[in-house]
Structure formats: C-alpha cells, structure tokens
C-alpha positions in Angstrom: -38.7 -2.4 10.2 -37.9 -5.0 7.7 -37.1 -2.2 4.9 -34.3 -0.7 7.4 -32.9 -4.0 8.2 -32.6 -4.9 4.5 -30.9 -1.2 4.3 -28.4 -2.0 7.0 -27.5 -4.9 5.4 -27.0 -3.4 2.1 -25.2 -0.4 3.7 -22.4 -2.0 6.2 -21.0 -4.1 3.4 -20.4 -1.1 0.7 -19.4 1.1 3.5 -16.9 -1.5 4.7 -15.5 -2.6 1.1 -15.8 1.3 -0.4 -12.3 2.4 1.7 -9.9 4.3 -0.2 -6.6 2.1 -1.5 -3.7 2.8 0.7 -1.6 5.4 -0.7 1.4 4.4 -3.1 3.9 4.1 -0.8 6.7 2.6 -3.5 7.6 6.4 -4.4 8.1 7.0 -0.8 10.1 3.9 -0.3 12.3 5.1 -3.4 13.1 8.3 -1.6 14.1 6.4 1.5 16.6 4.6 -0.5 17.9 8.1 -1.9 18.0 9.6 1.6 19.9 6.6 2.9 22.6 6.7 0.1 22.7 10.6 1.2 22.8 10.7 4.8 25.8 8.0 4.7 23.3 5.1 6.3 24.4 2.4 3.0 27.8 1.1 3.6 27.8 -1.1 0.7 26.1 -1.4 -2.7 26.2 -4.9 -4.6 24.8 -4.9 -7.8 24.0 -8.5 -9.5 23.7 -8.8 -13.2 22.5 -11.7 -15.3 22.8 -11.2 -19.2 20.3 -10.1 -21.1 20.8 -12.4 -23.7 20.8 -15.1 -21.3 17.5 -17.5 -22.2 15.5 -19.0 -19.7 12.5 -21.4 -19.6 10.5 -19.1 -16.9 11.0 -15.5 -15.6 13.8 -15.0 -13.5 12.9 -14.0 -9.9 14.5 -11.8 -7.3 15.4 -15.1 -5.3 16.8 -16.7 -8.6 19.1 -13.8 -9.4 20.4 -13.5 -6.5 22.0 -17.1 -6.6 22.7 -17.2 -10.5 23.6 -13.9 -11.4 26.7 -13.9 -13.6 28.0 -10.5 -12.5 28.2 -9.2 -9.0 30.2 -5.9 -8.6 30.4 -4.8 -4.7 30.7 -0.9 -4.4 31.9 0.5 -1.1 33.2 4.2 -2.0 31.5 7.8 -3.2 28.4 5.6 -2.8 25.8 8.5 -3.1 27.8 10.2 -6.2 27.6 6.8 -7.9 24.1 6.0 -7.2 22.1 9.1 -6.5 22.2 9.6 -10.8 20.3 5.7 -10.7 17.5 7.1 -8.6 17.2 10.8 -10.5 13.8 11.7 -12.0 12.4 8.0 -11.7 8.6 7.8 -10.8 8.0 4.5 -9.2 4.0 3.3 -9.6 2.9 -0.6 -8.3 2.3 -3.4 -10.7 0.7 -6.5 -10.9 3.5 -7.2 -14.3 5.5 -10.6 -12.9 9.3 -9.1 -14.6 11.5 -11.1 -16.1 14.9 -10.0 -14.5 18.5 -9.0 -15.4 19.6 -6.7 -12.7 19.4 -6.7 -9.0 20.9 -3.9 -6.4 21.5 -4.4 -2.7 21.7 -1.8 -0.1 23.4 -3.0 3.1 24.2 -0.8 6.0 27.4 -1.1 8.2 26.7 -4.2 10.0 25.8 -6.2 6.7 22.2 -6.0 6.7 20.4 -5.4 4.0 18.1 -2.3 4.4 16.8 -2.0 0.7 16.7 -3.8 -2.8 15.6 -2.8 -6.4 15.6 -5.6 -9.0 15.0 -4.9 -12.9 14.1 -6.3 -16.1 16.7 -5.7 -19.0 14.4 -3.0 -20.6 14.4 -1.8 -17.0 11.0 -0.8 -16.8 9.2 -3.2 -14.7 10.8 -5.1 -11.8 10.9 -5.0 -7.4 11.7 -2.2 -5.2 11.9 -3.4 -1.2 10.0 -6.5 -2.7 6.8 -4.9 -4.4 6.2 -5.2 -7.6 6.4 -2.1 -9.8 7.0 -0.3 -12.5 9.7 2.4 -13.2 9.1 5.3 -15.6 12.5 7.8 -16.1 10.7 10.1 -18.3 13.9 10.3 -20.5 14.2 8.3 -23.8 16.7 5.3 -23.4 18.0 6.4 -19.6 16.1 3.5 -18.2 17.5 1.7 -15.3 19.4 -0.9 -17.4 20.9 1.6 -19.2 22.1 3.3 -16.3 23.1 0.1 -14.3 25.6 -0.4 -17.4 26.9 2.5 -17.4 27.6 2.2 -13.2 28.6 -0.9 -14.0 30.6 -0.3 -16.9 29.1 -3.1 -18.7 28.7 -2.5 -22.5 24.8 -2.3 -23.7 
C-alpha cells in the first residue's frame, strides 16, 4: 500500500506538469492581421518610427514609442496593396528577446479601435506582434521588416 501511494504521488505531479505547450499561436495572429487588411476590416494604418540612430539609456518599449516616436505617418487608402507586401513570406516564432525598438504599426478598424499592433527593432528581427514577444524571420536577405517599413514609409535606410 505504501509503494502505490508513493507512486501516486510521484505520478499526478509529472502527469500534471508533462502537458504539451500551447500551440504558437503568433503565426496565426499574423495571418489574422493579413486577413483583416484583405477583407477591408482596417480602416487606418499608423505607423510610428523612432530613428535608428537615435541613443537611448534602456530599450525602448511598445509604450515608449508610442509617445516619443519622431515619425508618425497615418495611411487610410489601398491599405491592403500597401501592406499585404509587409506581411509576405514572414514566419513569426515567440521570444523571450526584450527588443529594443524603432518601428511600431497600428491597425485600427472604422470606429478607431485598435484591432492589432506589430512593433520592431531597427534590424527588424525581433520585436511585438498583438503584444507577444517574438521574433520575425523573412527568409530573404536584407527584406526585413525595417527595410520594408522604409520603403512604405519612404524613409531613406
């Protein structure tokens, strides 16, 4: 009797704490964001930008660049055509990497809520999407997500 009890009480535990991790859903979210900029739902775009030069004594935050951002460029027009080429062959994975960032962009729907957000480092590898930390991968030497936010932007690199 005592051998099963000391059984049960090494079983319920691993049992309890051996789940499977919940599935990635930040690739997921990033196809939401694609569907909403195609299906017309995203009435406005506004894209924050912050210099990459710009020097700062800790890593700038989602809240932070949102209130000091040097550059804010609203789009309301051919939103899909100018953003779906952002969102093209990026793989989106979860990350524990605090980024440093340089670009924000805001997804708001008719009434002026806003329904989505990805924020970026200026190498635009690691950074938020819908507030979870990730990281962004393009597959395609130097069409990162800065690189493409200047071109959207018409910023110089």
């Amino acid at each position: 009797m005592r051998a099963l009890q000391l059984m049960m009480l090494l079983i319920i535990p691993v049992c309890a704490f051996a789940q499977s991790p919940s599935p990635n859903t930040t690739q997921a979210d990033m196809e939401r964001l694609k569907s909403l900029l195609d299906e017309g739902t995203v009435a406005k775009v506004q894209v924050l930008h912050m210099p990459d030069s710009t020097l700062t004594r800790a890593a700038v935050s989602q809240e932070a660049l949102r209130s000091i951002a040097s550059s804010v460029v609203n789009f309301k027009d051919h939103l899909a055509e100018t953003f779906n080429p952002l969102f093209s062959g990026i793989s989106v994975k979860r990350e524990n990497h605090r980024p440093d960032l340089r670009w924000g962009v805001l997804f708001y729907d008719a009434q002026d809520h806003e329904i989505g957000s990805v924020f970026v480092d200026k190498f635009g590898r690691y950074g938020y999407l819908n507030g979870q930390t990730v990281s962004f991968d393009t597959g395609f030497f130097n069409a990162n997500l800065a690189t493409r936010l200047h071109k959207i932007t018409r910023n110089p690199n």
